[in-house]
C-alpha positions as a Markdown table, in Angstrom:
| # | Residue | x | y | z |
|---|---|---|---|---|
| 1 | Unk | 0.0 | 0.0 | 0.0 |
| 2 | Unk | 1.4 | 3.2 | -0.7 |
| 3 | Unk | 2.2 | 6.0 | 2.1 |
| 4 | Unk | 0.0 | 9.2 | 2.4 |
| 5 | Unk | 0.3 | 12.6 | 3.5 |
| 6 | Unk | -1.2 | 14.0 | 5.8 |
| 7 | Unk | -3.5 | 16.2 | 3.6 |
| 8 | Unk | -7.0 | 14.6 | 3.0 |
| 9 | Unk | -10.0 | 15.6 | 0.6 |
| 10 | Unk | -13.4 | 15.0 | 0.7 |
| 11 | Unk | -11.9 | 12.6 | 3.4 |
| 12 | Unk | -10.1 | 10.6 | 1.0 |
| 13 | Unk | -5.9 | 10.7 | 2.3 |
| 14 | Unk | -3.8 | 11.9 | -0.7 |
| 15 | Unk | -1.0 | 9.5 | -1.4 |
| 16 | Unk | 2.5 | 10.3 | -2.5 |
| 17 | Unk | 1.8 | 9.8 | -6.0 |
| 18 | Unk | -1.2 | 11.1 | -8.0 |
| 19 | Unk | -1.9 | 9.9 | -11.6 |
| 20 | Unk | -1.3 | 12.2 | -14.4 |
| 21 | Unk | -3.7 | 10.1 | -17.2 |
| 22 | Unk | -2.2 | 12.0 | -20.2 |
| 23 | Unk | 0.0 | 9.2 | -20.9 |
| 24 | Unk | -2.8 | 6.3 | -20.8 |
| 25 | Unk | -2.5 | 4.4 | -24.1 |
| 26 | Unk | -6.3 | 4.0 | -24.8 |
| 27 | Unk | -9.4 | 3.4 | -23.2 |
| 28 | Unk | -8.2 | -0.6 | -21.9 |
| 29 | Unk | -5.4 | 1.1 | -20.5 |
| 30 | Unk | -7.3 | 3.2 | -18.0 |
| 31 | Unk | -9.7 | 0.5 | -17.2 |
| 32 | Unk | -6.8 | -1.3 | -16.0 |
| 33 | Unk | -5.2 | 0.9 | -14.3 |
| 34 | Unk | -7.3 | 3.7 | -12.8 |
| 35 | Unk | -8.7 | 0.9 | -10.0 |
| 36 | Unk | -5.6 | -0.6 | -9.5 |
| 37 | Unk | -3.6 | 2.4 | -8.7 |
| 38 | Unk | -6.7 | 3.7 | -6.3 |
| 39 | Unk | -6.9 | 0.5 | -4.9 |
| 40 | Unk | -3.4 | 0.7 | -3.6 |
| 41 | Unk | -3.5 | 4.5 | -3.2 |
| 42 | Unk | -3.3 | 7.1 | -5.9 |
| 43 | Unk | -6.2 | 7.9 | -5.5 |
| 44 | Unk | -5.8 | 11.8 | -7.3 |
| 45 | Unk | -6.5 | 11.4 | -11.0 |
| 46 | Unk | -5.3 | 14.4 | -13.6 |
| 47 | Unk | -7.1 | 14.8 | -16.9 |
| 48 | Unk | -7.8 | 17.4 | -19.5 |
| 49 | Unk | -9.7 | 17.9 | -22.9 |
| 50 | Unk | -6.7 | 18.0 | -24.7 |
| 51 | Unk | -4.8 | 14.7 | -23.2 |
| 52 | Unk | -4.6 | 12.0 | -26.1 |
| 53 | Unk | -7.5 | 13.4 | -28.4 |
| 54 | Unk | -7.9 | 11.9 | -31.6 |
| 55 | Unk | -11.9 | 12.5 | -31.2 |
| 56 | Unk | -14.6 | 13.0 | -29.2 |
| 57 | Unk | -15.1 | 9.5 | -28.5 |
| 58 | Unk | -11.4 | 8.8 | -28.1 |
| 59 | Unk | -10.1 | 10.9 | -26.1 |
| 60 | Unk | -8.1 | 10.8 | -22.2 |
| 61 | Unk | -11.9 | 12.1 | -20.9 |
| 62 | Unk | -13.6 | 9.5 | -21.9 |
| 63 | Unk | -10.8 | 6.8 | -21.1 |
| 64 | Unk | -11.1 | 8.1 | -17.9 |
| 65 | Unk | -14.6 | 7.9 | -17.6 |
| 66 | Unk | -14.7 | 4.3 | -18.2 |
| 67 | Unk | -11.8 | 3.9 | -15.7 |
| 68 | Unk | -13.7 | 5.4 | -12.9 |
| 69 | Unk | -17.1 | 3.7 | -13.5 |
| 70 | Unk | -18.0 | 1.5 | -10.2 |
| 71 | Unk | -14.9 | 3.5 | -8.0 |
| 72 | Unk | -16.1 | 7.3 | -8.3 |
| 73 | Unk | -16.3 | 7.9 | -4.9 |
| 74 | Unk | -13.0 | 6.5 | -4.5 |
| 75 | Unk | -11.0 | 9.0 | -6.9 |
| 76 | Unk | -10.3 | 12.6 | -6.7 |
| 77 | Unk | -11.0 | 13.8 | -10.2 |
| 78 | Unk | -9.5 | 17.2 | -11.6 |
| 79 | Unk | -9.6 | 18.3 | -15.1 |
| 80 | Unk | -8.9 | 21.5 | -16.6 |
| 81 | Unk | -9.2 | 24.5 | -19.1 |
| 82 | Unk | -7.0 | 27.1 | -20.6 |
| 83 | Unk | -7.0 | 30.6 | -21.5 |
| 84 | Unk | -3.6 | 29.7 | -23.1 |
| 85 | Unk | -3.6 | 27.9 | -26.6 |
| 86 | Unk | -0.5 | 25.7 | -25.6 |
| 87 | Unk | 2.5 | 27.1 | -26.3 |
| 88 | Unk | 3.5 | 30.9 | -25.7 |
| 89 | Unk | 0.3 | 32.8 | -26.7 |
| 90 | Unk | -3.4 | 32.6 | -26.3 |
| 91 | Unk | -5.3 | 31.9 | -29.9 |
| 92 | Unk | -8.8 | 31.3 | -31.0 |
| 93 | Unk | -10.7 | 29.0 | -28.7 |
| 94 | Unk | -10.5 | 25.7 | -29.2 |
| 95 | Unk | -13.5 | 24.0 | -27.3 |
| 96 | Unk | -12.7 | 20.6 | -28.3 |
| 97 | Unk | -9.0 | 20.7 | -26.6 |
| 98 | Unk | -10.1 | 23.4 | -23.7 |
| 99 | Unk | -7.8 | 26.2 | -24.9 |
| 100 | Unk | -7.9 | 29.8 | -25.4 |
| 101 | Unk | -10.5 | 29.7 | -23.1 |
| 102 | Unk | -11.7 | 33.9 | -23.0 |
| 103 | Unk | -15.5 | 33.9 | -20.8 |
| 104 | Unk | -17.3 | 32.6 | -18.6 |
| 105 | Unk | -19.9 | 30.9 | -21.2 |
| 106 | Unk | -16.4 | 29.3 | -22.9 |
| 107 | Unk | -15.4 | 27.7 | -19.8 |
| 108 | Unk | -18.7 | 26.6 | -19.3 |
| 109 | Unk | -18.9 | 24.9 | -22.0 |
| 110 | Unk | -15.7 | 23.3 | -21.7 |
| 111 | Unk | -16.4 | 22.1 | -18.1 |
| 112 | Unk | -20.2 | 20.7 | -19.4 |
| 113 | Unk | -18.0 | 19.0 | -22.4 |
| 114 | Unk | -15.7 | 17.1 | -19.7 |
| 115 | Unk | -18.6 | 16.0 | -18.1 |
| 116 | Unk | -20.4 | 14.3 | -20.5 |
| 117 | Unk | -17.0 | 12.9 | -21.8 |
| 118 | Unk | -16.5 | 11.7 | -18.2 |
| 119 | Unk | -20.0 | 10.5 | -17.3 |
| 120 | Unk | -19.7 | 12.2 | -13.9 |
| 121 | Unk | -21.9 | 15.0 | -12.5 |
| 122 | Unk | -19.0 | 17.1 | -11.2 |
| 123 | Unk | -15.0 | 17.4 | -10.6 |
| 124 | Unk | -13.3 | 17.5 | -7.8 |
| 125 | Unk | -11.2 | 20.2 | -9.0 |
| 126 | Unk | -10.6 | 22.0 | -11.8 |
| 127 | Unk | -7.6 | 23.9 | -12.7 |
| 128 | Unk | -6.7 | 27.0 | -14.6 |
| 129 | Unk | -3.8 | 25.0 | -16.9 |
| 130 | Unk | -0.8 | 26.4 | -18.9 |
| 131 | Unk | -0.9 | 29.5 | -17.8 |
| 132 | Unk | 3.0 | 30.5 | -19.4 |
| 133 | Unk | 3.3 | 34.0 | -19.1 |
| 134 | Unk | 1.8 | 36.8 | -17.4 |
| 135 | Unk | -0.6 | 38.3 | -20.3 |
| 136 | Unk | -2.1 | 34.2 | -20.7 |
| 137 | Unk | -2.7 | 34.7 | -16.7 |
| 138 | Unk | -4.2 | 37.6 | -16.6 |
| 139 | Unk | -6.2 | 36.9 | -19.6 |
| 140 | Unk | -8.2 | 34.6 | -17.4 |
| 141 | Unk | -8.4 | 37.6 | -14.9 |
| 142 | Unk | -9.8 | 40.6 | -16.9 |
| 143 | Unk | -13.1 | 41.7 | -16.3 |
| 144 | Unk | -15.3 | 39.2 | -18.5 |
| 145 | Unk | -12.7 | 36.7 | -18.2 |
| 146 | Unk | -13.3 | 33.1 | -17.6 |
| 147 | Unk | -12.5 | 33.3 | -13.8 |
């Protein structure tokens, strides 16, 4: 079993290692390996829009999803949006991948995406994600701004 810190959430002990799914190899993968890892402890479970998409049935959300089915309440779930575009800017928003993210109905929508791709009713938490440089930051910040 693997040691914990001595933070909890929602009264679930946070291990030493969380799982960052971005590198799951397909939808068997996390089925696999999602239980087994909270089973044993790593029980924090990092996932975003953009992670592996190749559509919007194959994707890292909806591996996910079918990796958590029957152990929800065992799992921390976070996922995340952008008001960054990836790399060193901020772009035209991209809905599918949760980038460039620029109001609060685009982040909206982003978030309602994940969920549906998840099959859960709601996150854990949800993180503001690749945020570079101080004008992608404060991006999310300006009045009428996704946060």
């Amino acid at each position: 079993m693997m040691k914990t810190t001595k933070f909890t959430f929602n009264n679930k002990k946070l291990g030493l290692l969380s799982i960052g799914c971005m590198r799951f190899g397909g939808r068997e993968h996390a089925r696999e390996l999602i239980p087994y890892c909270a089973e044993n402890g790593a029980v924090f479970l990092d996932t975003s829009p953009m992670y592996s998409f190749k559509s919007e049935q194959e994707n890292n959300e909806t591996w996910v999803g079918g990796g958590i089915k029957g152990i929800r309440d065992k799992v921390i779930l976070s996922a995340k949006c952008s008001p960054g575009n990836g790399g060193d800017g901020i772009g035209d928003f991209n809905k599918a991948h949760g980038f460039s993210v620029q109001t609060a109905d685009q982040v909206r929508s982003v978030i309602e995406q994940s969920l549906k791709r998840l099959e859960v009713d709601c996150f854990d938490v949800y993180q503001l994600w690749t945020c570079s440089d101080m004008p992608v930051y404060k991006s999310a910040f300006k009045k009428g701004g996704w946060m």
